[in-house]
N, C-alpha and C positions, 0 to 999 in steps of 0.2 A: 438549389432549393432542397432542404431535408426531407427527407421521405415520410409522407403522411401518417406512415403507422409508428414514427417515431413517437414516446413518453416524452410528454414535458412538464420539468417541476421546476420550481423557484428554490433556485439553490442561494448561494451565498459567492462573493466576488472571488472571497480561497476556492473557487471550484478547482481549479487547477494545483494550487496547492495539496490539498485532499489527495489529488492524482499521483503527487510527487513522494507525497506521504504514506500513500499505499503501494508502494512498490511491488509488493509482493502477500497474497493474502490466502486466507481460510476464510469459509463462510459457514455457520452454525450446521449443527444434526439438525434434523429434520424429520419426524416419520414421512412425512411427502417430499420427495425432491420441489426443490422450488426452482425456476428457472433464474440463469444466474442476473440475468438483465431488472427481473424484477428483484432481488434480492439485494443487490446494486443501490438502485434507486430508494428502497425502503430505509438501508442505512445512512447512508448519504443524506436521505431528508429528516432522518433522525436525530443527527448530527449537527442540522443547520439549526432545528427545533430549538437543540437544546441551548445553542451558542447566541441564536433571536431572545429567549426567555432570562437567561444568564450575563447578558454582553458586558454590563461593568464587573462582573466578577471574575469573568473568563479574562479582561482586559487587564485588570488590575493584581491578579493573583495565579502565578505561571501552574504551579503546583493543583491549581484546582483545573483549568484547561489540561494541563497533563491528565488528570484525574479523569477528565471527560472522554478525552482520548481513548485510554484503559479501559470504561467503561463500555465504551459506544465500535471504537474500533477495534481493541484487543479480540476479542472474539473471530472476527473477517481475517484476519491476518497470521501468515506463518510466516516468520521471520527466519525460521531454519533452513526451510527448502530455500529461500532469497538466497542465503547467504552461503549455501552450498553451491548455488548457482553461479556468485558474484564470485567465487573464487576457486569454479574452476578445476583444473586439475590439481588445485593447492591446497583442494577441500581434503582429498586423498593422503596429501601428504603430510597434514594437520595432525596432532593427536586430540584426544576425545576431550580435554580439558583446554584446548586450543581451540577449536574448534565453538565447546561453549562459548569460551570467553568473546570470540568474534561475531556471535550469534547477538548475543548480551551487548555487546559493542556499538554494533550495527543500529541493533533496534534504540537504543538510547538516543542516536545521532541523529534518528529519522524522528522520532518521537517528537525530539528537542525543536528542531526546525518546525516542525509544525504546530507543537503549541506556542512557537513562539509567533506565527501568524495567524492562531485561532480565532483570535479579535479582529482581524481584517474582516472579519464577511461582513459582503452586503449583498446585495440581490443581483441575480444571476438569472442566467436559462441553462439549461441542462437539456439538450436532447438526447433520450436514451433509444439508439437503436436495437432492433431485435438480438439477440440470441442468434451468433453464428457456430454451431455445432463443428468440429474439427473429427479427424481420425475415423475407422472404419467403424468403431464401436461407438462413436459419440462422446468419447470421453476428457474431449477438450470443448472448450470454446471461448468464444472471443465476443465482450457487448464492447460497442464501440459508441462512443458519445460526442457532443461537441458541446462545450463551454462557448457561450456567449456574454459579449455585454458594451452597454453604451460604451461609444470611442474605442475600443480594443476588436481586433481581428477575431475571427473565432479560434479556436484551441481547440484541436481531435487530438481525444486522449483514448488509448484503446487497453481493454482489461484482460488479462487472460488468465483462464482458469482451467482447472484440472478437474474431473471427478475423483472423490474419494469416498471410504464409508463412512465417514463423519460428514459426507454434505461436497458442492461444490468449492475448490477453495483457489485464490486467486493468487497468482503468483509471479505476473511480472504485469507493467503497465506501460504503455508507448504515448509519447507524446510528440505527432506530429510524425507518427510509425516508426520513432527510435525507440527502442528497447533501454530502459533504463537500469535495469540488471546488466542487460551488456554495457552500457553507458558504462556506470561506473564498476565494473569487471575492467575494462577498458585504461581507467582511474588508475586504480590501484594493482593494476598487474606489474608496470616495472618496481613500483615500492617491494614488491613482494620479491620476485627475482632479485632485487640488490639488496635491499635490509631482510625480510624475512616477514614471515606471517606476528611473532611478537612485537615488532615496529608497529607493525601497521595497526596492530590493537591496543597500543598505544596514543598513537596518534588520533584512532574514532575516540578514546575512551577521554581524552583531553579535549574534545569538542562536545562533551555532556557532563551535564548535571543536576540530569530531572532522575527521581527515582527509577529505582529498576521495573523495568515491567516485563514481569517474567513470563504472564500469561502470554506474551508474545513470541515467547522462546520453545516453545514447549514441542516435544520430535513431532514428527509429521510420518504421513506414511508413504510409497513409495512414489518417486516425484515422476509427472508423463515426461514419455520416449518424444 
């Protein structure tokens, strides 16, 4: 039984989707720190908002779903710190134009897959657990949720976030308590060992072809210990 102080919103059937889409995030400045559970849910139901008010455009037209994406999610998301993560000690041995390019890469392939199930939602349960605070300072934490829906098992998808001075920002997310940065770290670590870091930026950059969204590229500050 989910714990009574859990949030519940009426999300959309991509809840999990969403999840897989955000692998790795930023969440807005703020003058008030906002806690990241409620910050979560606000976006998330702003997203569904817009995809309920929209559905045959979003359905019909990849390029404006991308657009919704950029608008609603680019902001929550750092695609840099992900992508330093997913590769590793290989982040290191990248150069700074390598580096971008895999950055850019990344975020394209994740983009793509998800506008291309933006049209999927329908209605959902979303329970958002509290705010579990990490480290001796407070400056991790972890909201953990569970995707419901008629005929499907439930789906715990857990989000984890860092403090920064720009806000809380989220940067990896677990479904079912795998780590999806390690997940795919995991992926593409022998590509990278046998062909090299420009293979492999190849190969993301041939599985997109939704515009660039840079606002998801953009440096981050330093990622938690």
């Amino acid at each position: 039984m989910l714990m009574a102080t859990a949030r519940r919103t009426n999300l959309t059937a991509g809840a999990l989707c969403l999840a897989l889409a955000l692998l790795f995030g930023v969440l807005p400045c703020a003058a008030t720190q906002v806690d990241p559970s409620e910050l979560l849910a606000t976006t998330i139901e702003a997203l569904r908002t817009r995809v309920v008010e929209d559905h045959e455009r979003v359905s019909n037209d990849p390029r404006y779903a991308m657009t919704l994406i950029e608008q609603l999610i680019a902001p929550h998301v750092d695609m840099r710190l992900a992508s330093r993560l997913v590769l590793g000690k290989h982040w290191n041995e990248a150069t700074d134009p390598q580096r971008d390019a895999f950055v850019r890469g990344l975020t394209q392939m994740l983009l793509r897959v998800f506008a291309g199930r933006l049209s999927d939602f329908g209605t959902a349960e979303v329970s958002f657990m509290p705010t579990e605070f990490k480290g001796r300072d407070s400056k991790r934490a972890i909201v953990r949720t569970v995707v419901s829906r008629p005929g499907f098992a439930e789906v715990t998808v857990d989000y984890r976030f860092y403090d920064s001075p720009q806000g809380w920002k989220l940067y990896d997310v677990g479904v079912f308590g795998i780590s999806l940065i390690r997940t795919y770290h995991v992926t593409i670590d022998n590509q990278l060992r046998e062909y090299g870091l420009d293979h492999v930026i190849e190969g993301i950059n041939a599985q997109s072809s939704l515009p660039n969204a840079a606002a998801l590229s953009q440096p981050t500050t330093a990622p938690p210990s």
